[in-house]
C-alpha positions as CSV (number, residue, x, y, z in Angstrom):
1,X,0.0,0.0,0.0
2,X,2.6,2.6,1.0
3,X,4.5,1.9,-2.1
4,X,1.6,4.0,-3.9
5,X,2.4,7.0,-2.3
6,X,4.1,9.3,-4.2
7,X,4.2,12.2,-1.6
8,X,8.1,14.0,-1.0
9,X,10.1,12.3,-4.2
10,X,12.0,13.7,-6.3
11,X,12.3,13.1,-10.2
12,X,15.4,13.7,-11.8
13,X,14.9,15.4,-15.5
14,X,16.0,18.2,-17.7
15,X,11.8,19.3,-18.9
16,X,11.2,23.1,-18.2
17,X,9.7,23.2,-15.5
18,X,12.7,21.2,-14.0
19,X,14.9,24.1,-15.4
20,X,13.2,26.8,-13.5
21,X,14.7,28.9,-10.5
22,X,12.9,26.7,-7.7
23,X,11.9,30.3,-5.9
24,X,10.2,31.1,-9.0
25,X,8.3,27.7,-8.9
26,X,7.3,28.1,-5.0
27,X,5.6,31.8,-5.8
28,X,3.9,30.3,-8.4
29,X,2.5,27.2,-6.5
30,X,1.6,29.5,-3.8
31,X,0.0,32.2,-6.8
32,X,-1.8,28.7,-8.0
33,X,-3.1,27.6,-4.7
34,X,-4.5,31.2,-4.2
35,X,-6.3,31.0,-8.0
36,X,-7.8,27.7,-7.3
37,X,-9.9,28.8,-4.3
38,X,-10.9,31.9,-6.0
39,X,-12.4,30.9,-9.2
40,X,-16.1,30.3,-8.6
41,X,-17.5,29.9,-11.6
42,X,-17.1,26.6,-14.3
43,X,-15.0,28.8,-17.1
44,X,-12.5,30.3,-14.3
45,X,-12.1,26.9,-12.8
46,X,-11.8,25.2,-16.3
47,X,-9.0,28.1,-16.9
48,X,-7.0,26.8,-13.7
49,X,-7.8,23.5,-14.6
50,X,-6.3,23.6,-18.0
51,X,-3.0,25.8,-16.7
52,X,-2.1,23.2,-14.1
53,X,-2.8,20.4,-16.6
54,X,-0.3,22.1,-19.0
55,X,1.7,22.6,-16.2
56,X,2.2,19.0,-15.7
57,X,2.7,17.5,-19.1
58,X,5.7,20.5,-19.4
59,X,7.1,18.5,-16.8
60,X,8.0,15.6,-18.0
61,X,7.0,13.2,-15.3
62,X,5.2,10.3,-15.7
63,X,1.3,11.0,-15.0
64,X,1.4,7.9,-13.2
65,X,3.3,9.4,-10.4
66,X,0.8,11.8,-10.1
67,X,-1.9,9.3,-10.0
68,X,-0.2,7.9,-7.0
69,X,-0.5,11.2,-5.1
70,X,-3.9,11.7,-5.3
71,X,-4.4,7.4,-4.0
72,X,-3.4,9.4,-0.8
73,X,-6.4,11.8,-0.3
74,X,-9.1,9.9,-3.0
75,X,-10.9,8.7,0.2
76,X,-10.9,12.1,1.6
77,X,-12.3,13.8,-1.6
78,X,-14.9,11.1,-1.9
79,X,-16.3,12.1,1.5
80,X,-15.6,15.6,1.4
81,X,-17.8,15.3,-2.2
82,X,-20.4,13.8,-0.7
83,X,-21.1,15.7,2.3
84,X,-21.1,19.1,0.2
85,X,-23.8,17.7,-2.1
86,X,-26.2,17.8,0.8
87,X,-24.9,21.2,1.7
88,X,-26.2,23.1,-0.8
89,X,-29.5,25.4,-0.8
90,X,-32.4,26.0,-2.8
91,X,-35.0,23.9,-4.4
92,X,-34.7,20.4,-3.6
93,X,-34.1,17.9,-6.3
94,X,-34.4,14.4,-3.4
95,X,-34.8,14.5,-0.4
96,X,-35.1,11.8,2.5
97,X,-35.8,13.6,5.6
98,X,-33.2,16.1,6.7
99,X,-30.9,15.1,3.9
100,X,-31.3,17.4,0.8
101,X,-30.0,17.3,-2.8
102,X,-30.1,20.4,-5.0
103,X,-28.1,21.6,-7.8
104,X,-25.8,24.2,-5.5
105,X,-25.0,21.2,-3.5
106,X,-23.7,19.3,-6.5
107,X,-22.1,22.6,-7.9
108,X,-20.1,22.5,-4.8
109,X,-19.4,19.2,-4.6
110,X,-18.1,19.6,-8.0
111,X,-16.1,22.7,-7.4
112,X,-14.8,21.0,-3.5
113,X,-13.5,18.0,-5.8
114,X,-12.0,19.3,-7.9
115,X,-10.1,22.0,-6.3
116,X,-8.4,19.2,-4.0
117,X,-7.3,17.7,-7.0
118,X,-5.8,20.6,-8.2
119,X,-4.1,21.2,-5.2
120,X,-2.5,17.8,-4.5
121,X,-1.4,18.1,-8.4
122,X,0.3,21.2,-8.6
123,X,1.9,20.8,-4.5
124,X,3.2,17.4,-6.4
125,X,4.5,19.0,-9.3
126,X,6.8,21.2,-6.9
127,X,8.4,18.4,-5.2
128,X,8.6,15.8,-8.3
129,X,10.3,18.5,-10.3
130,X,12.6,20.0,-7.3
131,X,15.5,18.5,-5.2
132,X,15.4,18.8,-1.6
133,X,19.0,20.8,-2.0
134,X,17.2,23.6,-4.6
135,X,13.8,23.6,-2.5
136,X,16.3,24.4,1.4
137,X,18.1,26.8,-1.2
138,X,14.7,28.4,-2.1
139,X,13.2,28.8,0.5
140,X,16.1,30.1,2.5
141,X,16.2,32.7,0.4
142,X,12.7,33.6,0.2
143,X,12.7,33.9,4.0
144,X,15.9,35.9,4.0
145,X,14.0,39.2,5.2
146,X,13.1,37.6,8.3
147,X,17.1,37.4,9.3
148,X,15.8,41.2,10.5
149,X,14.1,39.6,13.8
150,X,16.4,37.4,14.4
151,X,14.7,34.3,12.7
152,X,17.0,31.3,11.9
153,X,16.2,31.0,8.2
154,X,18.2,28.3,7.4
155,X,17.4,25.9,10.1
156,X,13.7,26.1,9.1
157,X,14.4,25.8,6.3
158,X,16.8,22.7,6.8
159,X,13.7,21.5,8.8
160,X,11.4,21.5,6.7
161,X,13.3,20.0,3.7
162,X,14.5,17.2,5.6
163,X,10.8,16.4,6.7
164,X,9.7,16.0,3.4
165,X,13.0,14.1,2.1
166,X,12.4,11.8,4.6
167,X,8.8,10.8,4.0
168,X,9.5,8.2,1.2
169,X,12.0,6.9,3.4
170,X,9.7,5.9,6.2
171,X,6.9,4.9,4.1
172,X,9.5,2.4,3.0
173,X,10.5,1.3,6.6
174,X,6.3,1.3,7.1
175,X,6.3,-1.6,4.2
176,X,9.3,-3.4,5.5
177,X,8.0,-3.3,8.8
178,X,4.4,-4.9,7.8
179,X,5.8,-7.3,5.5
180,X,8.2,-8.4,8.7
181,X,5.3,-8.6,10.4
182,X,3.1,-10.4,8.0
183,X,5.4,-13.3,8.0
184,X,5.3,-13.7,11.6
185,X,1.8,-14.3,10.9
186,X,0.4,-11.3,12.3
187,X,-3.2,-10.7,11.0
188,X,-4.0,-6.7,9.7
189,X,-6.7,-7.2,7.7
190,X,-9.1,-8.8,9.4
191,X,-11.7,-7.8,12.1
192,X,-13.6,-4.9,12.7
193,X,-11.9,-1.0,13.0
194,X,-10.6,-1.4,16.6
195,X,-9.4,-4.6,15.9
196,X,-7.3,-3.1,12.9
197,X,-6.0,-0.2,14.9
198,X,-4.4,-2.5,17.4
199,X,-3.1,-4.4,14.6
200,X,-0.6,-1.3,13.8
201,X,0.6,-1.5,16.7
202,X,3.4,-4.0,15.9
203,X,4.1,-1.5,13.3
204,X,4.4,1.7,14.9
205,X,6.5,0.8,17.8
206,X,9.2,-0.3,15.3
207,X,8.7,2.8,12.8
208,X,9.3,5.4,15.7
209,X,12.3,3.8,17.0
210,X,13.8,3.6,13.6
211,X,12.4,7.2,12.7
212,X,14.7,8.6,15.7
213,X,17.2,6.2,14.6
214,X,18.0,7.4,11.8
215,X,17.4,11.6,13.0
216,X,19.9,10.7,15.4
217,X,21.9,9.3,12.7
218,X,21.6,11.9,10.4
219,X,23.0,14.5,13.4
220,X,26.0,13.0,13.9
221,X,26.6,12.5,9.9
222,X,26.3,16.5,9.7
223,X,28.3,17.4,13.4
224,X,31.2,15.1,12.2
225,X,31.1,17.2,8.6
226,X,31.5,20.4,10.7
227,X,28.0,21.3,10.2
228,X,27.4,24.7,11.8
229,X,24.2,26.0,10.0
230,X,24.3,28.9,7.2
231,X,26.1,31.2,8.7
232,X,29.2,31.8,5.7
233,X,28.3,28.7,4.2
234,X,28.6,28.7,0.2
235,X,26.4,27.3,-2.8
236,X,27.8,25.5,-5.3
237,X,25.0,26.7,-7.6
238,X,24.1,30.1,-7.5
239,X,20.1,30.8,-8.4
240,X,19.6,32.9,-10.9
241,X,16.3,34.7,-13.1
242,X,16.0,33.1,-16.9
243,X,14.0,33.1,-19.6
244,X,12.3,29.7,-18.4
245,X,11.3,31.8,-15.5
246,X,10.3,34.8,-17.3
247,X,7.6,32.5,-19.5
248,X,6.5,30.8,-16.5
249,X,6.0,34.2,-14.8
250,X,4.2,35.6,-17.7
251,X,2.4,32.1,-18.7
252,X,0.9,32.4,-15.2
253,X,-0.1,36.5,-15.2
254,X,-2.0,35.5,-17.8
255,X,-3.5,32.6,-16.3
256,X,-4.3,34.9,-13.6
257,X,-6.1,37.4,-15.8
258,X,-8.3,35.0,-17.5
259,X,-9.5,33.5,-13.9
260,X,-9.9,37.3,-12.4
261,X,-12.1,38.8,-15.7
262,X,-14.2,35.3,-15.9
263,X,-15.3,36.2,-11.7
264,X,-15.5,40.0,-12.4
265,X,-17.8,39.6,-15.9
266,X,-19.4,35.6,-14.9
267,X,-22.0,35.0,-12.4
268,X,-20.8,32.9,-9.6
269,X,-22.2,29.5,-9.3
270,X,-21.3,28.8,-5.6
């Protein structure tokens, strides 16, 4: 199961979007996120829709990947989906006592659906088409303003690449761990929901001591390297604005001025 899961890898590859300053690509995600959760009507979600998809075949990973990513939340979007169809107002299409169907509870089902989609997507696109060195370089230097307060930039950002470098890695350990267990005949697929939660624990005890295994592993690695944090640290590559960037930049003003006239001139549905 936890072979599906694409969350956190990285993809090696020379497509455009690869190519781009990873700053660049983090305003951008963060530009797209904002645009999916403002278009509100079917032609400014369409336009997001149709951006991220272009998005992702420019770069040049496998759409099965992305499949795999969205096997994560698919259980989350079906629920989500189906509580917002009885969420809507208006004039009832079914109705079986205090449950209601209309058409603006299916609109924003619809909408609900498909913006988590969107989201996973383009958040996946980030991290498949980004190394976790370019993505601490990025965001170090996007939060370099804060050095003003006295905010340790580079450890948060050190942090918070690490996390997310090390989630294939224990999703890994998860599998080895239940397939260890499996063949001690332990039984995690049977029974009712308790009865499965107490199941995992056989698994969890294991993955915790092996997750601080392997943090305190990865200390000592960077202490005996003479790891001291950023201070006069250098980069080997030094990030720089292209033309990839530029075309990105202005693929996605335009994007943005599509989705803003389509809310400004289009009736909104939800």
């Amino acid at each position: 199961m936890t072979r599906d899961i694409a969350l956190g890898q990285f993809v090696p590859g020379k497509g455009i979007v690869h190519r781009t300053d990873p700053r660049v690509k983090i305003l951008l995600l963060i530009a797209y996120i904002t645009l999916i959760f403002c278009s509100f009507n079917f032609v400014s979600l369409g336009i997001i829709t149709a951006a991220v998809v272009t998005v992702i075949a420019l770069s040049g990973v496998s759409f099965k990947l992305y499949f795999k990513s969205l096997k994560v939340i698919i259980f989350i979007v079906i629920i989500t989906s189906l509580l917002n169809m009885f969420y809507g107002t208006g004039e009832p299409i079914w109705q079986l006592g205090f449950l209601k169907l209309t058409m603006s509870g299916i609109y924003r089902a619809i909408f609900v659906t498909v913006r988590i989609i969107l989201l996973i997507l383009i958040s996946s696109c980030l991290t498949f088409t980004t190394s976790p060195t370019d993505l601490t370089d990025a965001i170090e230097r996007l939060m370099s303003p804060l050095k003003v307060f006295r905010v340790k930039v580079h450890e948060i950002a050190m942090m918070m690449t690490i996390a997310l470098r090390f989630v294939p890695t224990l999703l890994e350990e998860t599998d080895k761990i239940m397939a260890a267990q499996k063949a001690r005949g332990a039984d995690m697929e049977s029974g009712g929901l308790i009865k499965k939660v107490k199941a995992m624990t056989p698994i969890l005890i294991p993955l915790f001591v092996s997750a601080f295994r392997r943090a305190y592993d990865l200390a000592t690695a960077m202490e005996c390297r003479c790891y001291k944090g950023g201070e006069g640290r250098t980069r080997m590559k030094s990030l720089h604005i292209g033309k990839t960037d530029i075309i990105g930049i202005v693929f996605s003003a335009l994007v943005l001025t599509g989705v803003v006239l389509c809310d400004v001139f289009i009736l909104p549905i939800i």
